[in-house]
N, C-alpha and C positions, 0 to 999 in steps of 0.2 A: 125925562125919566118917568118910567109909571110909576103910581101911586102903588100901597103894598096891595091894597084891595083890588086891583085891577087883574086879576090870573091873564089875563090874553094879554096885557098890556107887560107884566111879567115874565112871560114866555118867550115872547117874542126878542124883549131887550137879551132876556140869557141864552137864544140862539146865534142870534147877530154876534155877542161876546164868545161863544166857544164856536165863533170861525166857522161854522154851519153856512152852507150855500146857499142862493136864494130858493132855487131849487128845493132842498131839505126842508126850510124854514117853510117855504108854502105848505108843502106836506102836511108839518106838524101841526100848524095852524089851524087846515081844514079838520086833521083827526082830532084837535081840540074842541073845535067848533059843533063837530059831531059826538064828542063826549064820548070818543075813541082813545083813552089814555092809553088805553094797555096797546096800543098799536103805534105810539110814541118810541115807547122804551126800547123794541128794537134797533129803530132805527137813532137812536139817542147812542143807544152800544156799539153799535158801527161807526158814527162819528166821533166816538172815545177811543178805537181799537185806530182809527185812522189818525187822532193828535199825539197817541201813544207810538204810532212809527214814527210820524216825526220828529219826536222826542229823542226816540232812538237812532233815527238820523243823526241827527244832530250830535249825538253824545258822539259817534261814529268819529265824525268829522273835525269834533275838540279831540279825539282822543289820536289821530293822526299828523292833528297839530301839535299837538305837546310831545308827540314822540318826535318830528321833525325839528322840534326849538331843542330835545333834549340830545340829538345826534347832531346839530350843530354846536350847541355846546361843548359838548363834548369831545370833536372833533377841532375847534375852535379857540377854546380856550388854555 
């Protein structure tokens, strides 16, 4: 785990945690290194617009399960 004083060592851990590709993570790292933050943030927002479908997948897919447990049900009981 980095220390809090570590910014690169920081970055890094909270890219790996929001599922960020090796790919991405190299990216951010060199625009870090170069004291490029405002060239982060873009691509920070595309990897949020991208956990946010999945999210919305996912809701998709509870919500055609519970209508299938609610039609057997009902059907069923």
């Amino acid at each position: 785990m980095a220390e809090a004083s570590d910014t690169m060592g920081i970055l890094y851990q909270n890219l790996i945690d929001a599922g960020c590709s090796e790919e991405l993570i190299e990216t951010c790292m060199g625009l870090a290194k170069a004291n490029q933050w405002n060239r982060i943030l873009p691509l920070l927002s595309k990897q949020r617009i991208h956990l946010l479908d999945s999210v919305h997948d996912g809701q998709k897919q509870i919500d055609c399960l519970d209508f299938l447990v609610y039609r057997i049900n009902k059907k069923h009981s």
